[in-house]
C-alpha positions as semicolon CSV with decimal commas, in nm:
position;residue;x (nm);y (nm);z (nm)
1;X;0,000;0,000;0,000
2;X;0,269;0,227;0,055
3;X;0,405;0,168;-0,279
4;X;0,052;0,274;-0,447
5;X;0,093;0,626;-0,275
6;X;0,401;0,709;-0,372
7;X;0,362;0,633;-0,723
8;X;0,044;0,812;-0,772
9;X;0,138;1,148;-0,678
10;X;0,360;1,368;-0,920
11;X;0,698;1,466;-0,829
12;X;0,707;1,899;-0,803
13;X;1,017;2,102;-0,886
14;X;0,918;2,394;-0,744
15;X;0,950;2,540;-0,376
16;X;0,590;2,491;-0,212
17;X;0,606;2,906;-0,106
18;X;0,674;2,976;-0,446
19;X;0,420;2,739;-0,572
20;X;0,122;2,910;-0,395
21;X;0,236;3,302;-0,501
22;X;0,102;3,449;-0,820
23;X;0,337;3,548;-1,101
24;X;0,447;3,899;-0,972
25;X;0,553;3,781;-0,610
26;X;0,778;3,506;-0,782
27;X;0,974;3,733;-0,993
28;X;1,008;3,945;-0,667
29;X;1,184;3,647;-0,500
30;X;1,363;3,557;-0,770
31;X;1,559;3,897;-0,741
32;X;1,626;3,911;-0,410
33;X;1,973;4,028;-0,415
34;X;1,951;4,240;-0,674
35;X;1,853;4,554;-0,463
36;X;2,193;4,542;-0,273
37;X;2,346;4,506;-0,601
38;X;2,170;4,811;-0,734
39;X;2,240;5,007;-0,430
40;X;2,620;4,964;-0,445
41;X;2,588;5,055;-0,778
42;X;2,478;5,402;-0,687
43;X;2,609;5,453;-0,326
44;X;2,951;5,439;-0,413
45;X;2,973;5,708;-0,678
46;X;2,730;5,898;-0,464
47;X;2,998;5,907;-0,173
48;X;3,300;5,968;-0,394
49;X;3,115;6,265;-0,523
50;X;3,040;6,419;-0,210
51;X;3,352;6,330;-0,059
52;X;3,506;6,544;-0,428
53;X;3,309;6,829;-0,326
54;X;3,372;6,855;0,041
55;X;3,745;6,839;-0,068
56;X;3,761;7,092;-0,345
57;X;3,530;7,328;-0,052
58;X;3,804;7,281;0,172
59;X;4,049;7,372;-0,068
60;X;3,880;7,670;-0,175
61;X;3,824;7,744;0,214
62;X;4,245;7,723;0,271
63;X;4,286;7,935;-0,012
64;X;4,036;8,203;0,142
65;X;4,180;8,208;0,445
66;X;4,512;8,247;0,367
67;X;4,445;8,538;0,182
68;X;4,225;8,630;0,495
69;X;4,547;8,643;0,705
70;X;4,733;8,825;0,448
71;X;4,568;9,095;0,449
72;X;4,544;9,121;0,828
73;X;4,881;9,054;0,843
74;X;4,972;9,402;0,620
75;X;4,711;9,581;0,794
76;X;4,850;9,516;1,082
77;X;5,219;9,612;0,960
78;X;5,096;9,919;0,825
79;X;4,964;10,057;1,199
80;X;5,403;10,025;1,266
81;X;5,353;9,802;1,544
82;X;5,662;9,732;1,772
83;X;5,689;9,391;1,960
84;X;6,004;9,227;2,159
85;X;6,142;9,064;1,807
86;X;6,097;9,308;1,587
87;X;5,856;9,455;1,368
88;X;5,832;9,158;1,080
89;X;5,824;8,860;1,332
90;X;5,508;9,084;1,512
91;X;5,333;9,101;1,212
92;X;5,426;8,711;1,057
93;X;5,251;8,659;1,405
94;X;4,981;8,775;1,347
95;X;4,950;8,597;1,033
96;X;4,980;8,273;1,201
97;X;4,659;8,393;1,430
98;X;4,475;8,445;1,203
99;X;4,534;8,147;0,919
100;X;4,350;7,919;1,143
101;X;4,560;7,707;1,225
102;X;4,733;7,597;0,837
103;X;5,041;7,821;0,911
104;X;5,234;7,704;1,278
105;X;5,492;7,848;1,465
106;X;5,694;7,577;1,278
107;X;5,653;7,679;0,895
108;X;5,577;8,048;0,971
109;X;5,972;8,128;0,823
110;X;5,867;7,865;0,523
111;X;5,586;8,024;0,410
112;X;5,516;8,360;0,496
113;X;5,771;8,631;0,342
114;X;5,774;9,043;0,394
115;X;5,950;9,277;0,121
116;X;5,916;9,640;0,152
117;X;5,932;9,893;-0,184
118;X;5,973;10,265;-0,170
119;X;5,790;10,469;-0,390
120;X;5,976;10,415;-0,728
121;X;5,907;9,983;-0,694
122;X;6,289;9,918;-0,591
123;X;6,335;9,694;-0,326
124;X;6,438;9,824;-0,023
125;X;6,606;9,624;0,288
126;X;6,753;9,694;0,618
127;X;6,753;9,993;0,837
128;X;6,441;10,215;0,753
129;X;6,286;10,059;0,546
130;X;5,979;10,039;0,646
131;X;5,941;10,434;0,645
132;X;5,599;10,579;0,597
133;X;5,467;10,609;0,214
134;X;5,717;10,272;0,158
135;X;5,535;9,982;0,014
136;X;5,459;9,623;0,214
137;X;5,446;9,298;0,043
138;X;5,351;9,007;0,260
139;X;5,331;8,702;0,093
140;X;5,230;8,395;0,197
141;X;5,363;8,126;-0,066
142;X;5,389;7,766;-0,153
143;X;5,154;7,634;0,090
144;X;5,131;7,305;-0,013
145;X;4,759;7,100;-0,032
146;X;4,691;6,774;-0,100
147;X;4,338;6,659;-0,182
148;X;4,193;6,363;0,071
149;X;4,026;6,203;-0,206
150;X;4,238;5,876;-0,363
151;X;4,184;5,975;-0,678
152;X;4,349;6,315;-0,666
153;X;4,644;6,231;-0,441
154;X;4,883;6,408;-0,680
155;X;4,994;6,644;-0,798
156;X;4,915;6,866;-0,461
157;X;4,805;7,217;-0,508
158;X;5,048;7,529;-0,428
159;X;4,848;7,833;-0,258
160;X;5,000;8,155;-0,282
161;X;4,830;8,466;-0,122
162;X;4,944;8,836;-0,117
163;X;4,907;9,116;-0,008
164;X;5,038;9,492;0,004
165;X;4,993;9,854;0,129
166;X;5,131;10,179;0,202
167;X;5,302;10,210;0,514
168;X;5,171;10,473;0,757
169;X;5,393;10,706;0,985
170;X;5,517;10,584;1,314
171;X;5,410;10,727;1,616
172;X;5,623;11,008;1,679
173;X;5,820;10,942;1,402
174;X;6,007;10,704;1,516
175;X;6,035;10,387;1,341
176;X;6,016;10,069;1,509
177;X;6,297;9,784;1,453
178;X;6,245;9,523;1,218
């Protein structure tokens, strides 16, 4: 008798859930992975677009505020400011207070540069001159950047930020030391 029963009924090939589901629900299962897939797809160019931008922002946010502290740094020279080392290492430190942090104590000398012009453009050094009606030229040059992003690794960008003004006179016309 068992023999009878087992040889009536017809052999299935196809997963009793399945089985009971109507055409649209089995072409659902049938893809089951296929979301993750999709989603990788997407997700990672997604991300290494966004991370692009946020790096490029920050880029563009060094650059700004480097020229930011340039142009503190002159209008602070121009005032003829006196501090314990000198007039140029008073105003280079104020450069470094106010680049945020991207220019240290450390790389101050390596970056940031002062040149002062009389009237005619010709460079002028030394002793006097930072006279009133000379020129300053603080520059703040090769600061190197190199993008977070894999992709962009190299070459690293160069920032270069200047700026320049006429000195004022000195209090009492005396000049302070460089």
């Amino acid at each position: 008798m068992a023999n009878e029963m087992t040889s009536d009924l017809p052999v299935q090939e196809t997963n009793a859930v399945e089985a009971n589901q109507p055409p649209a629900t089995r072409r659902r299962l049938s893809r089951r992975g296929s979301g993750l897939i999709e989603a990788a797809f997407i997700i990672l160019p997604l991300f290494a677009l966004l991370f692009g931008i946020m790096d490029y922002c920050l880029a563009i946010f060094i650059k700004s505020t480097l020229y930011s502290a340039a142009r503190e740094g002159v209008r602070y020279a121009i005032t003829q400011p006196t501090g314990a080392s000198g007039q140029d290492q008073a105003v280079k430190d104020v450069v470094r207070q106010f680049s945020m942090g991207f220019i240290t104590a450390s790389n101050l000398s390596t970056y940031v540069t002062i040149n002062y012009f009389d009237q005619a453009g010709t460079a002028v050094s030394g002793v006097g001159s930072n006279r009133a009606g000379n020129i300053i030229v603080l520059s703040i040059t090769s600061y190197p950047y190199t993008f977070f992003m894999p992709l962009w690794r190299s070459p690293a960008l160069a920032f270069t930020a200047t700026s320049s003004d006429a000195m004022e006179a000195p209090p009492n016309n005396v000049l302070p030391p460089r």
